[in-house]
N, C-alpha and C positions, 0 to 999 in steps of 0.2 A: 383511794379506796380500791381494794379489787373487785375480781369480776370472777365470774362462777361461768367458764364455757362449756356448755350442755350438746352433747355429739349425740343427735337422734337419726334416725333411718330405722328401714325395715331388716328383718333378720337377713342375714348373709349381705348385707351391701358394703363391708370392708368397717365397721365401726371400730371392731376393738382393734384392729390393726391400725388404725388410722388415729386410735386412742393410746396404743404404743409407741409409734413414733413421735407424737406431738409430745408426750413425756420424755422420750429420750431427746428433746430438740432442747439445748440449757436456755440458749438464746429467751427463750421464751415463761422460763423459769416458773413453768405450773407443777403444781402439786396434784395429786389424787382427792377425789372423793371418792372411799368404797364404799356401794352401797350392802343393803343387808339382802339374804335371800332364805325362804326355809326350802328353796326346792336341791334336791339330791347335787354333790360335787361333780362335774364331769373329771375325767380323767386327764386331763389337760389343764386344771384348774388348780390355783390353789390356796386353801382360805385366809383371806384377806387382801389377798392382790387380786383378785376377779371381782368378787364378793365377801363377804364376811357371811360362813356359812352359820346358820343358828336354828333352833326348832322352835317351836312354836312358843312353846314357854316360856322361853326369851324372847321372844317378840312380844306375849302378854305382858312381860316388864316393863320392856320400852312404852308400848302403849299404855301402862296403868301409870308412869313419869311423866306423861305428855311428852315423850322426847321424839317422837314420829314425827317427821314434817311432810311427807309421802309417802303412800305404799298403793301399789297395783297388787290387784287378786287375779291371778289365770287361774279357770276349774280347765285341769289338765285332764287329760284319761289316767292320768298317773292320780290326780284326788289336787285338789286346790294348791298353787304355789305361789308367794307371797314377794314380793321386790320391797323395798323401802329405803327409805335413807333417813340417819338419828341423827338427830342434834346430839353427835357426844363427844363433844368439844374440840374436834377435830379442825373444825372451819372457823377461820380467824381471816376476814376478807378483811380490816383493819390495816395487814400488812403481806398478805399471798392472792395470790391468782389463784385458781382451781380449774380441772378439767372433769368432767363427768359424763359419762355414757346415759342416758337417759332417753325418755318416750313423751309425746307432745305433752299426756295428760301428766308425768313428774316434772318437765319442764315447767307447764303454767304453776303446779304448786309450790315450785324452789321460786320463781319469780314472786308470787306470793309473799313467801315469806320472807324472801332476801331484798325484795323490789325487782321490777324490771329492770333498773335500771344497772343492776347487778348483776342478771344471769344472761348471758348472749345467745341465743340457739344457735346450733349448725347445722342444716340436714343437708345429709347423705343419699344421694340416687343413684340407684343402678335397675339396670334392666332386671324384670321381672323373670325371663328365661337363664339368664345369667346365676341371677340370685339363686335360683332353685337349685340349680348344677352344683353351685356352692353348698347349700344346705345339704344335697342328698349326698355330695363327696365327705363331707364333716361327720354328718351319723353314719355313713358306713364303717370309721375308726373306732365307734365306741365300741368299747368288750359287747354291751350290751342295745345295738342300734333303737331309737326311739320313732320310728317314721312317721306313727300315724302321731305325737307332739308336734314334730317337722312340719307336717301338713297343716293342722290346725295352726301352727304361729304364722306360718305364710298365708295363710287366708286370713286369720284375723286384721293380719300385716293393712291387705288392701281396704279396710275398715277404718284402722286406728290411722292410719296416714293418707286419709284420703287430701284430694287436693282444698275439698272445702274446710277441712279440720286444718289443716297447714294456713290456710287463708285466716280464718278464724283467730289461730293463736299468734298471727302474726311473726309469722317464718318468713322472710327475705333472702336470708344466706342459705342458697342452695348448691351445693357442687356434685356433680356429674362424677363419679368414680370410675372413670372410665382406665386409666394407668394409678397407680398408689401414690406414686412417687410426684406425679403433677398433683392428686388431690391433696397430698400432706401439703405440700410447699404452696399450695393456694389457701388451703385451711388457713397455716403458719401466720401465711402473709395477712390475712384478716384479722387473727390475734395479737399479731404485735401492734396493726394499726387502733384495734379496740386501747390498748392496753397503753397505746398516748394519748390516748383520749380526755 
């Protein structure tokens, strides 16, 4: 049976970087989950390897299918933006692995639906001074910078990932992103041992 591993942290802590290389790693032979978004494409971005971009009215179909198995709502200053992930037949854990970027509250609903004993968390830590440098070096490349979004996600950050929320959901695997190159190859090394399990 496989396994669905779920890479959560706070914004700027090295995820999707850390969610690129574990894909290019064959050894390990995961697949993607994209999830869906209706919020605007960055310019770095592109639809269907970040997210699958869609507006609203396509996300009323999913949900009028039942095909939603999670979505987080952020009320941005930009107006409400939507995250989810579809059952649209993409995920077949019968015979693949999976990797997914995701947040405590999509984690506990993919666990949900898949079982625990399916989806494995990862969380990602980095220093909160760190992170910030990170986030405010990222929106300064946009054509169009978004700071005060920037801001609200890193304070929401210390809310949705508090220590007693990580406690609660029963987060264990935590790794310190202190170098990329020590966090992948220590990730790695946790998902091969999951994956003879």
């Amino acid at each position: 049976m496989g396994k669905i591993f779920c890479i959560m942290g706070k914004s700027s802590s090295g995820k999707d970087t850390i969610y690129k290389r574990l894909l290019e790693e064959k050894s390990l032979g995961l697949n993607r989950i994209v999830p869906y978004t209706t919020r605007p494409i960055r310019e770095d971005e592109r639809d269907g390897v970040e997210y699958h971009f869609v507006d609203v009215d396509q996300e009323a179909l999913f949900e009028d299918r039942g095909l939603i198995i999670e979505k987080r709502t952020y009320n941005t200053i930009h107006g409400p933006w939507d995250y989810f992930t579809v059952d649209d037949g993409s995920i077949d854990l019968m015979h693949n692995d999976y990797l997914v970027i995701g947040t405590l509250e999509s984690y506990m609903k993919l666990a949900d639906y898949y079982t625990s004993d399916a989806v494995v968390p990862i969380y990602i830590e980095v220093d909160d001074g760190i992170r910030l440098e990170r986030a405010l070096s990222r929106e300064r490349m946009q054509a169009q910078p978004k700071y005060e979004e920037m801001c609200r996600r890193f304070l929401a950050d210390a809310a949705d990932f508090s220590q007693e929320k990580l406690q609660a959901a029963g987060i264990r695997d935590v790794f310190e992103n202190v170098t990329i190159y020590d966090t992948v190859n220590n990730v790695a090394a946790l998902i091969h041992k999951k994956q003879e399990e």
